[in-house]
Structures are given as structure tokens and as C-alpha cells.
SERO-4910 file (N, C-alpha, C, O; in steps of 0.05 Angstrom, whole numbers):
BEGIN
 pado doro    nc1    nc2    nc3   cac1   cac2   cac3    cc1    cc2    cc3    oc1    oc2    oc3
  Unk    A   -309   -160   1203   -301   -133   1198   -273   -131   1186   -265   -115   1169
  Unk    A   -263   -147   1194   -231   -150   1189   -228   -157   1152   -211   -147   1137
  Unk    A   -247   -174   1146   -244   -189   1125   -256   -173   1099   -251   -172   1075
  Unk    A   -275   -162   1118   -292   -134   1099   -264   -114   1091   -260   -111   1067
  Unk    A   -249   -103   1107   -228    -75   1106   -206    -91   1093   -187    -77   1086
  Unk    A   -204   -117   1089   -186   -129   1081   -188   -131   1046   -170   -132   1029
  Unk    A   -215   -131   1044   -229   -134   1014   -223   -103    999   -207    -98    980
  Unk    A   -240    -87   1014   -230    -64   1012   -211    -45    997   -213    -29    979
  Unk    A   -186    -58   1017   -155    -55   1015   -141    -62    989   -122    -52    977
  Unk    A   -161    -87    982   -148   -102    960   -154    -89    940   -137    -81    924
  Unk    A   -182    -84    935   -196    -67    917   -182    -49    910   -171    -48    888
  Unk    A   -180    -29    931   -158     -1    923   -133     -4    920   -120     17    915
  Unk    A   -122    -27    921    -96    -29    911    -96    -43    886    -75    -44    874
  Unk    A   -120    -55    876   -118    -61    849   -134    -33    834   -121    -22    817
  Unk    A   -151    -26    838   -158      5    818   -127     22    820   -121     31    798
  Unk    A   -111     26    836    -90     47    841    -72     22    818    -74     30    795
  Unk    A    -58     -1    820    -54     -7    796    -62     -6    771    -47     -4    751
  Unk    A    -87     -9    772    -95    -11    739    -91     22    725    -87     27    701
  Unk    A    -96     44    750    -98     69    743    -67     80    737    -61    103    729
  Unk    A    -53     63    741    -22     60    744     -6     57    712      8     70    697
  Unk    A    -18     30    714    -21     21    686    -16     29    657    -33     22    640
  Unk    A      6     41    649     17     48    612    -13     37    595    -17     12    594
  Unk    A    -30     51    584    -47     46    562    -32     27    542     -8     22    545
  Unk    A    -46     17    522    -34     -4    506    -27     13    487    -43     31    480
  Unk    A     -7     11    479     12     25    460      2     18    432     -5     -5    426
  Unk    A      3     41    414      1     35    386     18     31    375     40     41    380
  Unk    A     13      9    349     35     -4    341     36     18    318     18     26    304
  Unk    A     65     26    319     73     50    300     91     32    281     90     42    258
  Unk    A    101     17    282    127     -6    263    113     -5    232     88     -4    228
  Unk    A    129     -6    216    121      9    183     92    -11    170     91    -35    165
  Unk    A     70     11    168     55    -12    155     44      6    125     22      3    115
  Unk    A     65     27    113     66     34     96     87     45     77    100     63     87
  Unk    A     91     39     57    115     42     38    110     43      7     92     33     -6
  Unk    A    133     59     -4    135     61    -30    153     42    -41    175     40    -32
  Unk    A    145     28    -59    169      4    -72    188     19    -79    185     41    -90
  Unk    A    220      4    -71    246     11    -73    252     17   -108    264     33   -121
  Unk    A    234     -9   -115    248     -7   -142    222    -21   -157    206    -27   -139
  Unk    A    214    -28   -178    195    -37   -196    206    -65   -204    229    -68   -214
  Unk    A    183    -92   -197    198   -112   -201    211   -126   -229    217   -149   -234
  Unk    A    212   -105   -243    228   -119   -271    210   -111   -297    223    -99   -314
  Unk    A    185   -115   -302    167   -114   -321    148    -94   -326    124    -98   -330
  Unk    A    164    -65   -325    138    -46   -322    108    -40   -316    107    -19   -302
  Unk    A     94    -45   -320     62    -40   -311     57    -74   -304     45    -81   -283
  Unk    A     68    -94   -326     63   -121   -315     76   -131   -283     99   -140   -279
  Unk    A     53   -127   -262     63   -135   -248     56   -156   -231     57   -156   -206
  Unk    A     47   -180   -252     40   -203   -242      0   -199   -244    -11   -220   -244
  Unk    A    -17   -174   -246    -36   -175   -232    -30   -176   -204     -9   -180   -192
  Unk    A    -60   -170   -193    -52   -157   -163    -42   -181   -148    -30   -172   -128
  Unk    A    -41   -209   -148    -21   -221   -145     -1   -225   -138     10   -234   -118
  Unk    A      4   -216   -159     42   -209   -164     51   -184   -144     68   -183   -126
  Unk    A     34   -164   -155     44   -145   -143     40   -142   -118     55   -125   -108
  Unk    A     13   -161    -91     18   -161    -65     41   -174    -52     51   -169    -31
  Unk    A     50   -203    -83     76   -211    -64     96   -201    -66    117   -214    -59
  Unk    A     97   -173    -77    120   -162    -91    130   -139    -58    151   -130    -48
  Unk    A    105   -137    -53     97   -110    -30    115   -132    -11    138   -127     -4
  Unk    A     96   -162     -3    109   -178     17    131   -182     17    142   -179     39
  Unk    A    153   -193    -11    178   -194     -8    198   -174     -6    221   -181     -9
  Unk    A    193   -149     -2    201   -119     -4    200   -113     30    220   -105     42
  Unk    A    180   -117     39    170   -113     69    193   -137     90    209   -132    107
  Unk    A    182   -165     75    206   -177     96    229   -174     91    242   -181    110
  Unk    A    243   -167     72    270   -169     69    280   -137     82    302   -128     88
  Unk    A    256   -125     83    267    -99    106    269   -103    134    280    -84    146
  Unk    A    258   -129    153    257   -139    165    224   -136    181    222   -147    202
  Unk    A    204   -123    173    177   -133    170    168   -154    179    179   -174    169
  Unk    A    145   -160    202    141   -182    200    116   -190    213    111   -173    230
  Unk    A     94   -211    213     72   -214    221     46   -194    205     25   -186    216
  Unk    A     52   -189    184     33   -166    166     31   -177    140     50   -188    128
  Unk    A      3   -171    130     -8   -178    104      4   -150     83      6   -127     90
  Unk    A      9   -156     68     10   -124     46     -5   -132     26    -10   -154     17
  Unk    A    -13   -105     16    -32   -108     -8    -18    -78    -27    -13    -56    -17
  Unk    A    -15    -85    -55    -10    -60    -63    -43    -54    -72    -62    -68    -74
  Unk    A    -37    -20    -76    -51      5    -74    -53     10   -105    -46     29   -119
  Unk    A    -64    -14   -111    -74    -12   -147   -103    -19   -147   -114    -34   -131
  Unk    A   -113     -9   -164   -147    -11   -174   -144    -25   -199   -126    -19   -215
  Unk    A   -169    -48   -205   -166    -67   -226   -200    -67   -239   -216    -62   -221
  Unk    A   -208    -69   -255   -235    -74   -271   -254    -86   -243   -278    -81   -241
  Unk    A   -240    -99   -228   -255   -117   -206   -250   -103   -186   -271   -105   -173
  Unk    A   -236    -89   -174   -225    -91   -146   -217    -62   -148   -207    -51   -167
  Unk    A   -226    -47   -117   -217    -14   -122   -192     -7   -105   -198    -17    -83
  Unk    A   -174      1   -103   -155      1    -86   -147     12    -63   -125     12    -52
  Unk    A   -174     25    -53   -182     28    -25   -201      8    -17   -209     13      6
  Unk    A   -209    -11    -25   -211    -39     -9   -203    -49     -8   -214    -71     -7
  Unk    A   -177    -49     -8   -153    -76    -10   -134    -69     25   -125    -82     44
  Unk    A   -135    -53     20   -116    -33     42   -115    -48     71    -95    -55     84
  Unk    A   -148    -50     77   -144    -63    100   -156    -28    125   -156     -8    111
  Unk    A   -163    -23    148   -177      3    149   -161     16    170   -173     27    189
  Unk    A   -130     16    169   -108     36    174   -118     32    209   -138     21    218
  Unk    A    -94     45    223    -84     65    212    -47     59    205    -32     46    220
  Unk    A    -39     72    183    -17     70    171     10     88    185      8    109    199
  Unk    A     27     78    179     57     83    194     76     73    167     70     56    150
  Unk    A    104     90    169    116     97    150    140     80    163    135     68    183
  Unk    A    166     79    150    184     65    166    199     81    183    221     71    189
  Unk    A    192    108    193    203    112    215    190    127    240    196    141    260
  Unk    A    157    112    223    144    109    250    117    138    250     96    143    263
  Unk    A    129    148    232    103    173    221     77    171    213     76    155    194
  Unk    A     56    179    218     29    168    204     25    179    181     27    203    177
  Unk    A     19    166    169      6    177    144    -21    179    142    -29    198    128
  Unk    A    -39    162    152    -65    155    155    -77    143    179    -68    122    190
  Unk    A   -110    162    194   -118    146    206   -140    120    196   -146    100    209
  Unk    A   -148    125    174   -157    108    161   -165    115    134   -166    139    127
  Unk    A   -171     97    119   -192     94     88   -198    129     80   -187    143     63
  Unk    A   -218    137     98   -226    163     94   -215    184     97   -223    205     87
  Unk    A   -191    182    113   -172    209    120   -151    212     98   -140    233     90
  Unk    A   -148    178     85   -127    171     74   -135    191     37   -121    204     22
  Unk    A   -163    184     35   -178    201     12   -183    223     16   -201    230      1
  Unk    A   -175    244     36   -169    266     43   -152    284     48   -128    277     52
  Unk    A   -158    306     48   -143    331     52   -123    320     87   -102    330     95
  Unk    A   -137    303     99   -123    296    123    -95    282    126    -79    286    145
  Unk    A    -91    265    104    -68    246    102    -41    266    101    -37    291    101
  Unk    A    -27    248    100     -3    258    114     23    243     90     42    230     97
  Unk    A     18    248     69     33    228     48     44    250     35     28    261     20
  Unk    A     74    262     36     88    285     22    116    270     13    118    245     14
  Unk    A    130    282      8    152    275     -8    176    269     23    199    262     19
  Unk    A    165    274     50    187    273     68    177    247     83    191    232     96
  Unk    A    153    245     80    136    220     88    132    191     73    130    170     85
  Unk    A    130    197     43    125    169     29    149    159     16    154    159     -8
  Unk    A    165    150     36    186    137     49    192    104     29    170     93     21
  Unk    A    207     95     23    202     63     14    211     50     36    221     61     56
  Unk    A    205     16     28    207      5     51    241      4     69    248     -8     89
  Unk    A    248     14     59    287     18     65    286     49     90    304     57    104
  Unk    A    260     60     87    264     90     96    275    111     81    282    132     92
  Unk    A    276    107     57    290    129     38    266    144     27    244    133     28
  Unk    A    268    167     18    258    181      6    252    178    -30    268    176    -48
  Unk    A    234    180    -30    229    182    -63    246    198    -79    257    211    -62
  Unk    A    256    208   -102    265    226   -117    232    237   -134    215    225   -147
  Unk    A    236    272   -125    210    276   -136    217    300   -151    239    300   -162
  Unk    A    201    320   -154    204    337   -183    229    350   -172    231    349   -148
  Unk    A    247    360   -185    269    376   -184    291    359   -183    309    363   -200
  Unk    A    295    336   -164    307    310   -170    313    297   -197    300    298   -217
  Unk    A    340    283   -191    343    275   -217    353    242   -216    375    237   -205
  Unk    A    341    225   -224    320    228   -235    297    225   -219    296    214   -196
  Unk    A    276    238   -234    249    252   -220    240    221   -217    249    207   -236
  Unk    A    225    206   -196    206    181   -194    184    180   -181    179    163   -165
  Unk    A    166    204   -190    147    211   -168    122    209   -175    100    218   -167
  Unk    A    131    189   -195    101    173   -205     93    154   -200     97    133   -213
  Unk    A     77    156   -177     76    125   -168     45    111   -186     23    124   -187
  Unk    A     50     83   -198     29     74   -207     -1     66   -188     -3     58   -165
  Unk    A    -16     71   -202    -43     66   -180    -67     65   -194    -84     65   -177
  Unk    A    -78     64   -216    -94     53   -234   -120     66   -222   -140     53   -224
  Unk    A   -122     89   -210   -143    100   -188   -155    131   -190   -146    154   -191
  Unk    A   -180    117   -189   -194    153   -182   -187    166   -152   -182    149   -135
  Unk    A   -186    198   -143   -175    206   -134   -191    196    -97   -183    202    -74
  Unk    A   -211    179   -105   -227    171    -88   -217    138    -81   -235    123    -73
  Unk    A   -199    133    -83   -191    105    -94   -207     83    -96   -207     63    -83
  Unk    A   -229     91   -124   -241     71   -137   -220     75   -163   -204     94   -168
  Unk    A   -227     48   -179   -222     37   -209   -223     66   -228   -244     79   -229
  Unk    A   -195     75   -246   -196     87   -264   -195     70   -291   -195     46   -290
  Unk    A   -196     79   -306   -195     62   -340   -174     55   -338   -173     31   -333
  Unk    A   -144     68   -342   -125     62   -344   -110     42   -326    -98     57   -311
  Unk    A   -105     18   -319    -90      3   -300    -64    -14   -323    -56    -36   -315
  Unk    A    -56     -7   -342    -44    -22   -356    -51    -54   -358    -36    -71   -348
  Unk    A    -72    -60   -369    -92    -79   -370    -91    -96   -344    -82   -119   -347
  Unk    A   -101    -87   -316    -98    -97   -300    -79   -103   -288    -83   -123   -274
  Unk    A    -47    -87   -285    -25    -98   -286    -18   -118   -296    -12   -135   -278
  Unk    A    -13   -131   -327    -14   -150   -334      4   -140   -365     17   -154   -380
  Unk    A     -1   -114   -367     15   -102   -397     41    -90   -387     46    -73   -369
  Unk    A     62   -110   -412     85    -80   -393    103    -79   -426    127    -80   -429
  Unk    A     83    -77   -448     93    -70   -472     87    -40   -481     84    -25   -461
  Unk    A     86    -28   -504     84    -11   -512     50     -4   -510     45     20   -509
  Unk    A     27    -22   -510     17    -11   -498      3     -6   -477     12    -15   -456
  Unk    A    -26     11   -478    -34     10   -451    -29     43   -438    -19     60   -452
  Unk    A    -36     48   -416    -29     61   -399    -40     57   -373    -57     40   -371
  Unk    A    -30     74   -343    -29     84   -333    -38     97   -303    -19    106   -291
  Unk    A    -66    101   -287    -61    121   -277    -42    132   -252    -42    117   -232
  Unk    A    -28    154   -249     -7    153   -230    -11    175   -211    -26    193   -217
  Unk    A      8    174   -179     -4    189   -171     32    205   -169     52    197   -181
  Unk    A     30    224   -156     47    247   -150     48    231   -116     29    227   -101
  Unk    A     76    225   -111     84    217    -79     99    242    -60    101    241    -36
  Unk    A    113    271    -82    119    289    -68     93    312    -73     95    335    -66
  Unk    A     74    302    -83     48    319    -84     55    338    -93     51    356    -77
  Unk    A     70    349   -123     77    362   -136     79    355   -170     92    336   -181
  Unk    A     64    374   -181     68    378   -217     74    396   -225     88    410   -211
  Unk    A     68    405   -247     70    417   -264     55    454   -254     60    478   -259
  Unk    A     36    442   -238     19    475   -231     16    459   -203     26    440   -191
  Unk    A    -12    492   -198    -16    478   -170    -47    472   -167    -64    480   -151
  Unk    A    -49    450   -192    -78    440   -186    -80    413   -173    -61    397   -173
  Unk    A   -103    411   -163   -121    387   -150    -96    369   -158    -79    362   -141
  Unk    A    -95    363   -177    -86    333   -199    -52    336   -198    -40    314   -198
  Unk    A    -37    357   -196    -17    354   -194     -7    354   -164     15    361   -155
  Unk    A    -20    349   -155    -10    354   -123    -32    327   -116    -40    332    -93
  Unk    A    -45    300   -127    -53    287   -117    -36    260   -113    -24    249   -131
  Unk    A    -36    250    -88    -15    226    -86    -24    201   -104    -10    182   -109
  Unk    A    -47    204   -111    -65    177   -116    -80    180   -148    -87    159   -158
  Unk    A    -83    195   -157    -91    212   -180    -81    237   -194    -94    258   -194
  Unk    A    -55    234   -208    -47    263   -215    -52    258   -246    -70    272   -255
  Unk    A    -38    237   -269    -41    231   -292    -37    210   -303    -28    191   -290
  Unk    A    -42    206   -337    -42    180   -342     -6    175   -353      7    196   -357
  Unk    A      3    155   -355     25    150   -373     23    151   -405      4    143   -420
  Unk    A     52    165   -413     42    153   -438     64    131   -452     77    114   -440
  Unk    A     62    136   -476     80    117   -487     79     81   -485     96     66   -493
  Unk    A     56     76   -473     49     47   -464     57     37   -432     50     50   -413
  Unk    A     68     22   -431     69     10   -398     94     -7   -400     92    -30   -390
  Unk    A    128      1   -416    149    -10   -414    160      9   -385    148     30   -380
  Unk    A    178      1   -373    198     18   -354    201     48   -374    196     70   -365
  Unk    A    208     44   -391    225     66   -403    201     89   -404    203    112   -396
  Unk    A    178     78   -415    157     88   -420    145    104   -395    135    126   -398
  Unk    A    147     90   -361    140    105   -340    159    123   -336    154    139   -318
  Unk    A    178    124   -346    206    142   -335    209    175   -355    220    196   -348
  Unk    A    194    168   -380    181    196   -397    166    216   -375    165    241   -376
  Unk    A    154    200   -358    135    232   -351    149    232   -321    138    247   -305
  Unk    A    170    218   -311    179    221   -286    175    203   -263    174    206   -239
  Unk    A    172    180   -280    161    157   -259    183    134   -260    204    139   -272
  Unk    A    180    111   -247    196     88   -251    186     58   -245    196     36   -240
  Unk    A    160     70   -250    141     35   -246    143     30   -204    144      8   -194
  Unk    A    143     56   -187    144     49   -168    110     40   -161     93     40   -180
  Unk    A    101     31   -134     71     29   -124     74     29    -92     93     28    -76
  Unk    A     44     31    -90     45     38    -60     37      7    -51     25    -10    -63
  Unk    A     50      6    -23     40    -23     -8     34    -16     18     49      1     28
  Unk    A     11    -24     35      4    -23     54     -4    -50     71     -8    -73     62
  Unk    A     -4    -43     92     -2    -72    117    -39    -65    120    -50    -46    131
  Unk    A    -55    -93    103    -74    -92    110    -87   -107    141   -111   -111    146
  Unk    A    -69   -113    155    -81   -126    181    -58   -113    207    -61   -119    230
***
């Protein structure tokens, strides 16, 4: 009897622990950012390649660490919502932007001009700003599959080529669909040099995300 009430005892003092117990915490630490700066070569940015280790060496030198990045470009092959990895996404000071893939291609996401942050925690410069950089490159339909324009795969960063870009303070020109999309607002023109993204208000920035 003793050994029975003794079992018991133990029992309820492990359920009253476990019920005790802090839930496992979500990891909120940045697994989403806007590049600080464009790595040198306008639209050429290595192919997606280049441009995931571009995300990676941007990420650790903010002090990042144990995370894959992939940038948020679409290529002839590859759409740029399967690269991503399936969220959910955190900003560098810990804000969500996304609970996943599908919210992220929605009216749900959480990606504004106070939110899509670079990996430093700074804020983008977006319309009214000077200078304006609120074109972020993304070669993407608003669904993030493959648009025509990717400046030949990220791989052109001459005069020609273009483009497609999204709006990171979700603001244009009016107030349609396209100027208010983070991922799909317009194409570039003037080809795929720096100077050339900086005509319509851009600066060769991209998006990077922590796909694991």
C-alpha cells in the first residue's frame, strides 16, 4: 500500500512539474532581412549562388548564426518561394513578418517600410526619402513564381536586361495592387547597371531569408 501511494505521489509531482513547465519558446532571432547594400555589380549577382552567399556573409557579419539564407530571387529554373525554406520569419528585432510561404503571398504578411529592416536593423529609405531604395530586386510574380525579367538570371549587370522589383515600404506611385506590392511592383529600366536600379528608386538591394 505504501509503495502504491508512494507511486502515486511521484506521479503527481511529476504532471504538477511538467504542467509547471515554460512551453518551448519560439525562436524569434532575425531570419529575415533586406541587404544593407548591393554587392558591387548591379543585377549581376553571382546567380543565385552568389547571391545566397551574399545573404550568408551579410547575416554573419551581423552576428547571425547556425542558419542557411537563401535570397528571394526567381530564375528560369527556380521560383523564389521555394527557396525560402517554410517560415516562420523574424526581422532583426524580433518582429514577424511571416507565418509561412502562404501568408507570406498574402494580404497576411507583415513586410512595411517599419518592418523590412536590413540585416543591421535599419530601415530601408523608401518613397519620400532621399535617396528613395525601395526597390528591392526579385525577378517574381506577385505569387512568388518566375517573372521574365530576372536580369538574365542574375548574371547581367550591363546596360542590358531588366528587372522585376518589389516595393519594401509598399508604396508607388498610386494606390494599386502593384505599387503597394513587396514582391511585384515593376520592371527596371535602363538595363541592370547600379545606376540603372537607382532611376526608378532602387539600389540593387534583395531580400534574404533563413531557410532552416
Amino acid at each position: 500500500m505504501k509503495r502504491t501511494v508512494a507511486l502515486v505521489a511521484a506521479g503527481l509531482a511529476c504532471s504538477v512539474v511538467a504542467a509547471n513547465a515554460p512551453a518551448h519558446a519560439q525562436d524569434t532571432s532575425m531570419s529575415f532581412f533586406v541587404t544593407s547594400a548591393n554587392p558591387g555589380k548591379g543585377g549581376d549577382l553571382g546567380g543565385l549562388a552568389g547571391a545566397d552567399a551574399y545573404c550568408n556573409t551579410l547575416a554573419t557579419a551581423s552576428g547571425s548564426t547556425g542558419k542557411t539564407w537563401k535570397a528571394y530571387l526567381s530564375t528560369d529554373t527556380e521560383n523564389a518561394k521555394d527557396r525560402i525554406g517554410s517560415g516562420p520569419w523574424y526581422n532583426a528585432k524580433g518582429e514577424k513578418i511571416a507565418d509561412d510561404v502562404a501568408s507570406l503571398h498574402s494580404d497576411k504578411n507583415n513586410v512595411t517600410k517599419q518592418t523590412a529592416l536590413n540585416e543591421k536593423g535599419e530601415v530601408i529609405n523608401g518613397r519620400g526619402d532621399t535617396p528613395n531604395r525601395h526597390d528591392i530586386l526579385t525577378g517574381s510574380n506577385p505569387d512568388g513564381t518566375a517573372a521574365a525579367e530576372t536580369c538574365g538570371n542574375w548574371t547581367m549587370g550591363g546596360t542590358e536586361g531588366a528587372a522585376i522589383v518589389g516595393h519594401s515600404d509598399r508604396t508607388g506611385l498610386d494606390d494599386s495592387a502593384a505599387a503597394k506590392s513587396w514582391n511585384s511592383s515593376h520592371t527596371t529600366r535602363g538595363g541592370c547597371t547600379q545606376e540603372a536600379f537607382k532611376t526608378t528608386g532602387g539600389d540593387g538591394l534583395f531580400y534574404c531569408f533563413a531557410a532552416n
